[in-house]
C-alpha positions as CSV (number, residue, x, y, z in Angstrom):
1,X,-30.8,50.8,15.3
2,X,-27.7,48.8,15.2
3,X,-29.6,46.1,17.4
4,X,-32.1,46.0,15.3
5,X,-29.7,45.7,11.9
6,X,-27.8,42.8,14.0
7,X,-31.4,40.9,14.7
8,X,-31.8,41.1,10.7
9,X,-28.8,39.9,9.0
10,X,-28.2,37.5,12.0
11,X,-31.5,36.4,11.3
12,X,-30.9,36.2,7.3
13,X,-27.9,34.3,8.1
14,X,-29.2,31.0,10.3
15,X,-32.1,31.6,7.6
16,X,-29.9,30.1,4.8
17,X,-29.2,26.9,6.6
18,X,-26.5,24.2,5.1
19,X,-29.9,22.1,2.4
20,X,-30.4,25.7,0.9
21,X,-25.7,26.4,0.6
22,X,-25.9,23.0,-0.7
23,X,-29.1,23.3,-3.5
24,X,-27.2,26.6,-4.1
25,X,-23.7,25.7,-4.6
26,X,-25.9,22.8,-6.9
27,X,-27.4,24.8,-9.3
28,X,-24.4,27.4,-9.0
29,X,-22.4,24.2,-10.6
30,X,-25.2,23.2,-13.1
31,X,-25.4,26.6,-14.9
32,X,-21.2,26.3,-15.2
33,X,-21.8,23.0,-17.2
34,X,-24.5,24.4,-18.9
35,X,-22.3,27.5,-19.9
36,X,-19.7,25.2,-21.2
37,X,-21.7,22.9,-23.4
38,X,-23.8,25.8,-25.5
39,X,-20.4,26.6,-27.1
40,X,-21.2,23.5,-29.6
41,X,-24.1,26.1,-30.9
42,X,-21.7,29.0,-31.4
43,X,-20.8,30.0,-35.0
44,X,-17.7,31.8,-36.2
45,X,-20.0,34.0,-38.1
46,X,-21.9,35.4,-35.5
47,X,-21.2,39.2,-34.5
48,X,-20.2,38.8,-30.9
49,X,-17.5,36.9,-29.0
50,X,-18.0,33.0,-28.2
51,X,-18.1,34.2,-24.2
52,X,-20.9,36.8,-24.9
53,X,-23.0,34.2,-26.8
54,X,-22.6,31.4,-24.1
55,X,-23.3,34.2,-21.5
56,X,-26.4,34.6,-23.0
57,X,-27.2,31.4,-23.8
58,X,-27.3,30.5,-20.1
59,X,-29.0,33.3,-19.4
60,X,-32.0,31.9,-21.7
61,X,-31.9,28.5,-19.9
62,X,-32.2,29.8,-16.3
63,X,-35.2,32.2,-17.9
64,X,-37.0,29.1,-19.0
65,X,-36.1,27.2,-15.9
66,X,-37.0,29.4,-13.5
67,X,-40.4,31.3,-15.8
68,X,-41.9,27.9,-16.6
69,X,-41.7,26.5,-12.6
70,X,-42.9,29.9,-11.5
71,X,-45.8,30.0,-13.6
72,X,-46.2,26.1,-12.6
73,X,-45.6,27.1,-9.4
74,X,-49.0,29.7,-9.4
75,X,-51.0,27.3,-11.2
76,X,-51.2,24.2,-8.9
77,X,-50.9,25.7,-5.4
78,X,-54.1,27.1,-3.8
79,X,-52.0,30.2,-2.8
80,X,-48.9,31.3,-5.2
81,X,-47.6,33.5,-2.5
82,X,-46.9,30.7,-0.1
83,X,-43.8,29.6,1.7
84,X,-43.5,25.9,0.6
85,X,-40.6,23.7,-0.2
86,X,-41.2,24.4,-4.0
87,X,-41.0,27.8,-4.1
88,X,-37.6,27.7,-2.1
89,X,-36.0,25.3,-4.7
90,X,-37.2,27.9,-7.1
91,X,-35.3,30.7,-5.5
92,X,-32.3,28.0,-5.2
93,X,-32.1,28.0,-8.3
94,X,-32.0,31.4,-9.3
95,X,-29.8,32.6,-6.1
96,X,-27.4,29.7,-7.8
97,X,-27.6,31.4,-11.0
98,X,-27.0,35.1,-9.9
99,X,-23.7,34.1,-8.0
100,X,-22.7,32.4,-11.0
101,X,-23.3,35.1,-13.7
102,X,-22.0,37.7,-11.8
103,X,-18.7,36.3,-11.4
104,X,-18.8,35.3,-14.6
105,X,-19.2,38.8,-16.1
106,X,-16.4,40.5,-13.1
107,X,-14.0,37.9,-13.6
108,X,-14.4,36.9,-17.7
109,X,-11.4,38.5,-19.6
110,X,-13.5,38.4,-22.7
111,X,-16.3,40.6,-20.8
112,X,-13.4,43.6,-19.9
113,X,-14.2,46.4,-20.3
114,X,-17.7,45.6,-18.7
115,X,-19.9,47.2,-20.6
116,X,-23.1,49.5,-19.8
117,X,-25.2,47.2,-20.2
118,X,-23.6,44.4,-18.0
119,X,-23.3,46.7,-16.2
120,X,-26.9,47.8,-15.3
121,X,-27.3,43.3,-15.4
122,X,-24.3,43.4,-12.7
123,X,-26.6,45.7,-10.1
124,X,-29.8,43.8,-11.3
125,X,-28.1,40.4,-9.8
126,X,-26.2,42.6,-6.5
127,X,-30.4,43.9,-5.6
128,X,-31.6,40.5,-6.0
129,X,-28.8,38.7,-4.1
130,X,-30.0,41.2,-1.6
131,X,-33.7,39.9,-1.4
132,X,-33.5,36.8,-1.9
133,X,-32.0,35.9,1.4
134,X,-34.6,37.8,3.2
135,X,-36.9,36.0,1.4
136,X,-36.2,32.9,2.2
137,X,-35.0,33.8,5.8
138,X,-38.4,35.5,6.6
139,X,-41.0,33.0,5.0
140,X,-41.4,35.0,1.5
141,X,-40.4,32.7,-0.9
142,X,-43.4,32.7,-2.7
143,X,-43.4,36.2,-3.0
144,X,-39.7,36.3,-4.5
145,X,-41.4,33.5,-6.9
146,X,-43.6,35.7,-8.0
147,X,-40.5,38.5,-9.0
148,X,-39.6,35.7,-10.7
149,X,-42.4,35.9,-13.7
150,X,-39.7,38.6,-14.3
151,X,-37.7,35.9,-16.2
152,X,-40.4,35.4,-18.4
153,X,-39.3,38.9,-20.0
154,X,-35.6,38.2,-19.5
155,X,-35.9,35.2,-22.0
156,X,-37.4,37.5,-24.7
157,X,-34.5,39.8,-24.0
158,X,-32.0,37.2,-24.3
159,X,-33.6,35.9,-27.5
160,X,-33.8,39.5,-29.1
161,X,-29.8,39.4,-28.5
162,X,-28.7,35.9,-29.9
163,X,-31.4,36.7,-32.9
164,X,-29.4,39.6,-33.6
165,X,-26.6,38.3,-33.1
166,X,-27.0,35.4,-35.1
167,X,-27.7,38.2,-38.0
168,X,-31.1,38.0,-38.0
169,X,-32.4,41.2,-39.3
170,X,-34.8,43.6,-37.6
171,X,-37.0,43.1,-40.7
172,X,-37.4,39.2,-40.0
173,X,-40.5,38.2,-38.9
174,X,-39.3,36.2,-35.9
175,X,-37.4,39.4,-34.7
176,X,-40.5,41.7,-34.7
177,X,-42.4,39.6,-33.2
178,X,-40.1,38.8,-29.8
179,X,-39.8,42.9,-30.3
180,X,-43.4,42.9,-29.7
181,X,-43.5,40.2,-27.0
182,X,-40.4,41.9,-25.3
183,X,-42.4,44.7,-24.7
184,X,-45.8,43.6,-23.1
185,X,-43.9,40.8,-21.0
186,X,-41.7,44.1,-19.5
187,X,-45.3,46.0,-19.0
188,X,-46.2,43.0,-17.2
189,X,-43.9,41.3,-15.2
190,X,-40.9,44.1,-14.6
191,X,-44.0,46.6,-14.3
192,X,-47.8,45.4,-12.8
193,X,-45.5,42.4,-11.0
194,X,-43.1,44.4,-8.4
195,X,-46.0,46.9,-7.7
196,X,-48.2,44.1,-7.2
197,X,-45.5,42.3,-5.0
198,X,-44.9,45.3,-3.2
199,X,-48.6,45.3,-2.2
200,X,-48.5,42.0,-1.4
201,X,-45.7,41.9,1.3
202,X,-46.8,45.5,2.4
203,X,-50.3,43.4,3.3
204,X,-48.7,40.3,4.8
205,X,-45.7,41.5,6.9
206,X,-48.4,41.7,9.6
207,X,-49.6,37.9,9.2
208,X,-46.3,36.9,8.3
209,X,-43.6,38.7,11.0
210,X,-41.0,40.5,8.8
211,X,-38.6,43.3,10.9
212,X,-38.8,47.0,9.3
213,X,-35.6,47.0,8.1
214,X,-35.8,44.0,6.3
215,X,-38.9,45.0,4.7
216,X,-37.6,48.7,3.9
217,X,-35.0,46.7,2.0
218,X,-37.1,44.8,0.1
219,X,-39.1,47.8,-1.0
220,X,-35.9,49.5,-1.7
221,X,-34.9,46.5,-4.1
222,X,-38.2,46.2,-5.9
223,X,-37.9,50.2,-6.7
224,X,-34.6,49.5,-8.1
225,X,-36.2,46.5,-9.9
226,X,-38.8,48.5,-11.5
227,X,-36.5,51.2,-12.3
228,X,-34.3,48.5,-14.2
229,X,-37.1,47.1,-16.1
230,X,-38.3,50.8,-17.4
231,X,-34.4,51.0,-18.9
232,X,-34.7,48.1,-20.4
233,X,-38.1,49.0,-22.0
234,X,-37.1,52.4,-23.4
235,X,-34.6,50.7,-25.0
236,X,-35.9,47.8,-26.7
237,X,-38.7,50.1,-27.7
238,X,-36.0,52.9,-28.9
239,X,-34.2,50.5,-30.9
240,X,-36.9,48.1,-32.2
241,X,-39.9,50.4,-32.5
242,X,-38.8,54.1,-33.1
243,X,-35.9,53.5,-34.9
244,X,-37.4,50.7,-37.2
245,X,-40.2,52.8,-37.9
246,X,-37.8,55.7,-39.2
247,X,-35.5,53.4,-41.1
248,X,-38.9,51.9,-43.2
249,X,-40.0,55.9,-43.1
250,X,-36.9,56.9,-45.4
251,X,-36.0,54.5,-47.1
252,X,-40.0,54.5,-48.7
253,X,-39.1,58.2,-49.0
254,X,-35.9,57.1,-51.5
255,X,-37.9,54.4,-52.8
256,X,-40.8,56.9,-54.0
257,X,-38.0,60.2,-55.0
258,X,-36.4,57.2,-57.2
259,X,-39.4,56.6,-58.7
């Protein structure tokens, strides 16, 4: 067992060789520059610190990034799940992003005290720090591309915030419908994508050699994944669905007992 452990991460370790640290350390770099220039769009106004808005902010730029070249990524190759030069930039660039937004949430004064909801988006990035070496290491980029449709549903998330934020109300038109599109893209890609991916390596771990341990890992991750997602669905639907819904209920009751 301990052999077999030392065969895995030594493996995972020669996988990331000094092109991917460098594309890494890149894009780690680019999402700090980014972080400091979306303070121009911050408002005194707005109901949350400047740190939390540019947190998000990034956030929303490495959702588009990375959602738009995924998708791009499964439309114009022949097979989406494939381990090509394209798909490792892709993980590059997320794996730079991770690094960077975790420490920027552990070591940001104006994030202390963490709270529970960084803190569920603190062991989101720890799982996937986990994978994507493996990934790369083990020829399953494409499949930790295909995770990545995930991002499509973070963006939505990170919208909902800064809209709310910004003061939009939950009554705006804008609002309800990123409620709504928050929602099916969770279904979708925190949901039918990690099963599907599950499947997917489950299948090609025999075509493509991939150790048990690392692959018990990966399954381990994805469950975490999809257990992270379902949080983040009740939620949103809690506090944009339900709770709308019995807002509008009363306050048409006190409209009508006025009346």
């Amino acid at each position: 067992m301990a052999g077999d452990i030392f065969s895995v991460y030594s493996s995972v370790f020669f996988g990331l060789t000094w092109p991917y640290i460098f594309t890494i350390c890149v894009f780690f770099i680019m999402f700090r520059y980014i972080n400091s220039l979306t303070y121009i769009s911050y408002r005194k106004d707005y109901s949350c610190n400047p740190w939390l808005w540019r947190n998000l902010y990034t956030s929303a730029v490495h959702a588009s990034v990375c959602g738009a070249l995924a998708t791009t990524s499964f439309v114009c190759s022949n097979d989406g799940f494939e381990d090509s030069t394209f798909n490792r930039l892709i993980v590059c660039i997320s794996f730079g992003y991770m690094i960077y937004d975790f420490l920027d949430i552990v070591w940001s004064k104006e994030s202390m005290p963490i709270s529970d909801e960084n803190k569920w988006v603190l062991i989101h990035h720890v799982v996937l720090l986990i994978c994507i070496p493996l990934c790369i290491s083990f020829g399953y980029s494409g499949h930790a591309v295909c995770a990545g449709f995930a991002e499509i549903n973070s963006l939505a998330i990170n919208i909902r915030k800064l809209l709310r934020f910004a003061n939009f109300t939950k009554q705006n038109c804008y609002v309800q419908a990123n409620s709504v599109f928050c929602l099916v893209s969770c279904l979708l890609f925190r949901f039918c994508s990690p099963i599907i991916l599950m499947v997917k390596i489950t299948q090609d771990r025999h075509s493509i050699p991939l150790p048990f341990l690392a692959y018990l890992t990966l399954m381990m991750c994805l469950v975490l994944v999809v257990a992270i997602g379902f949080r983040f669905f009740m939620v949103v639907l809690q506090k944009d669905i339900i709770q709308r819904n019995k807002t509008s209920k009363v306050t048409k009751r006190q409209e009508n007992g006025t009346s």
